[in-house]
C-alpha positions as CSV (number, residue, x, y, z in Angstrom):
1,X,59.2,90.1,107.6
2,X,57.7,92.1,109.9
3,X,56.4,91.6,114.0
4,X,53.0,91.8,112.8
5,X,53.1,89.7,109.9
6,X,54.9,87.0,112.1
7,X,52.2,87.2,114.6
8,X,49.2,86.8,111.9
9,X,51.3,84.1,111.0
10,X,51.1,82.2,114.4
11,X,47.7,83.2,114.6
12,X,46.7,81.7,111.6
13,X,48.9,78.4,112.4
14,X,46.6,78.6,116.2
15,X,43.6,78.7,114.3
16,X,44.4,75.5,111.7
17,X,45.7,73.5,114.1
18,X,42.5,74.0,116.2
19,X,40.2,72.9,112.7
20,X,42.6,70.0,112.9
21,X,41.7,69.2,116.3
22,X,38.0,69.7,115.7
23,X,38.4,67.8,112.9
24,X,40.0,65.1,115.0
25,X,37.2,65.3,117.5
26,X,34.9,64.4,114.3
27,X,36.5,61.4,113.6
28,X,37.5,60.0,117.0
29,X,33.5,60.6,117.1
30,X,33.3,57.6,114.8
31,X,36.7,56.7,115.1
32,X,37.9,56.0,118.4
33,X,35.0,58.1,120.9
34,X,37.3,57.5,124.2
35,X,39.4,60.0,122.2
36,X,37.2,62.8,121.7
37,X,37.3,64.3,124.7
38,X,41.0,64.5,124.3
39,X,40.6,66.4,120.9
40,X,37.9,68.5,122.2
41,X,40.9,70.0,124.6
42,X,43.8,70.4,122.5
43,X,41.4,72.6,120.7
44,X,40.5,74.6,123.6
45,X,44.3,75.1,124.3
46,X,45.1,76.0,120.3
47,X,42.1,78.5,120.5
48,X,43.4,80.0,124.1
49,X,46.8,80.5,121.9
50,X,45.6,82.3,119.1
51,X,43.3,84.4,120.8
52,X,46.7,85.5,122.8
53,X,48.2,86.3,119.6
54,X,45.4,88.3,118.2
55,X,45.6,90.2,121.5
56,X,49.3,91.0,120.5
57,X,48.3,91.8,117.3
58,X,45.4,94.5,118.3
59,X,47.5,96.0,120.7
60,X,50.5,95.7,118.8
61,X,52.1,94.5,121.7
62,X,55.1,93.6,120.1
63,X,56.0,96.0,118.0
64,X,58.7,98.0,119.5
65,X,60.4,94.6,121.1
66,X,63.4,92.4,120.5
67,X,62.1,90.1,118.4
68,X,62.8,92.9,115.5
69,X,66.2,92.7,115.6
70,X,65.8,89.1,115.7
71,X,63.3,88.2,113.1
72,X,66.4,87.0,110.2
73,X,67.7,85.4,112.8
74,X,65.1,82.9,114.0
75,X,65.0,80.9,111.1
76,X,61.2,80.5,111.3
77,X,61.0,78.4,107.6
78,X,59.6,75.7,108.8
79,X,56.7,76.8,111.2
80,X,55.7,79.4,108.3
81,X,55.7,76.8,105.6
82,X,52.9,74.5,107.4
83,X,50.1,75.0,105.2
84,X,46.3,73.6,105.3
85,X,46.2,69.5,105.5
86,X,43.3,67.6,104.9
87,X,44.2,63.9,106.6
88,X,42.3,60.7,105.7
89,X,42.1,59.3,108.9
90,X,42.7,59.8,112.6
91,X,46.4,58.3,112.6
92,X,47.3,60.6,109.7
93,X,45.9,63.7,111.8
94,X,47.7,63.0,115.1
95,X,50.7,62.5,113.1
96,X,50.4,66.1,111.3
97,X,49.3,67.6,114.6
98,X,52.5,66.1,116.0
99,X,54.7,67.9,113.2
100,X,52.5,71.5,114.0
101,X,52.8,71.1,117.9
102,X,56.9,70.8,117.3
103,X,57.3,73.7,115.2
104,X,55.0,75.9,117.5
105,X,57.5,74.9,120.1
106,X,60.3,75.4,118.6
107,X,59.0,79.0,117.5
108,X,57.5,80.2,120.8
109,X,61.2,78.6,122.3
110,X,62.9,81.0,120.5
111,X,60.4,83.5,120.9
112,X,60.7,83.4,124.8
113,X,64.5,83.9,124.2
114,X,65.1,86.9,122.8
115,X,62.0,88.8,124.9
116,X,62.2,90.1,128.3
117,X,60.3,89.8,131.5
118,X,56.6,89.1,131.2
119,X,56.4,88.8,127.3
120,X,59.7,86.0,127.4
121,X,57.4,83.8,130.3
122,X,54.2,83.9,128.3
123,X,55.9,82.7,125.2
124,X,58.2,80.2,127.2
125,X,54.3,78.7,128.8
126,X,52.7,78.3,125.9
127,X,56.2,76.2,124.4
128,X,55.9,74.1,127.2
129,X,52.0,73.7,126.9
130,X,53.2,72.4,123.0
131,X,55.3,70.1,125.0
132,X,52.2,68.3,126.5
133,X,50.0,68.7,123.6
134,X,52.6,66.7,121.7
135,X,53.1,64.1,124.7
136,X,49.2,64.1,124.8
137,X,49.5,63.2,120.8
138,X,51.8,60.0,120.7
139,X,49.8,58.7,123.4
140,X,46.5,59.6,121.0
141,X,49.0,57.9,118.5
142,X,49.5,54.9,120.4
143,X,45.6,54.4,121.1
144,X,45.1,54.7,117.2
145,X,48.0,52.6,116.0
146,X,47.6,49.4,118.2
């Protein structure tokens, strides 16, 4: 695999988890409206990440860096096997989101540890904002599940 492909990759995975969270806002609409404001967000955050990763795909910003010689290495299989869900209700979504939110962490984790300087600290933020979108989830979760 190559940088590029790896970073359409995360840009596609930005982009479907932020038509899951739309989609969440749609039912919570309906659903659970105290919640909507809360999906509303998490999209706003998954569209600030992609939109980052396009940027290091125009500018091919990543192309000369470590993560080349790292690419076997990061054993990626399970964030590049999510593919497009279609859940049936609001506890099914957070649930999936939950699963998404891990594996972009774990990705942009080991990401931010084999880059340097400024590239290593934007991928080591944007784990830790997957950290609070997941902690923002199970609370979602909660909400839904009592």
């Amino acid at each position: 695999m190559k940088v590029q492909e790896l970073l359409e990759k995360i840009a596609w995975q930005e982009n479907e988890l932020y038509n899951l969270y739309k989609l969440g806002e749609t039912f919570a609409v309906y659903e659970t409206p105290r919640l909507a404001e809360h999906f509303n967000w998490l999209a706003s955050e998954e569209l600030r990440h992609r939109n980052t990763v396009q940027t290091f795909i125009k500018e091919k910003t990543l192309e000369n860096s470590a993560v080349i010689d790292h690419l076997d290495a990061l054993s990626l299989e399970p964030y590049l096997t999510d593919e497009r869900v279609e859940p049936e209700d609001l506890e099914d979504l957070i649930l999936e989101a939950l699963i998404r939110e891990k594996h972009s962490y774990e990705l942009y984790q080991k990401l931010s540890e084999v880059l340097d300087g400024s590239l290593s600290q934007i991928f080591r933020m944007m784990s830790q904002e997957e950290l609070k979108h997941a902690y923002r989830l199970k609370i979602m979760y909660e909400t839904v599940h009592r």
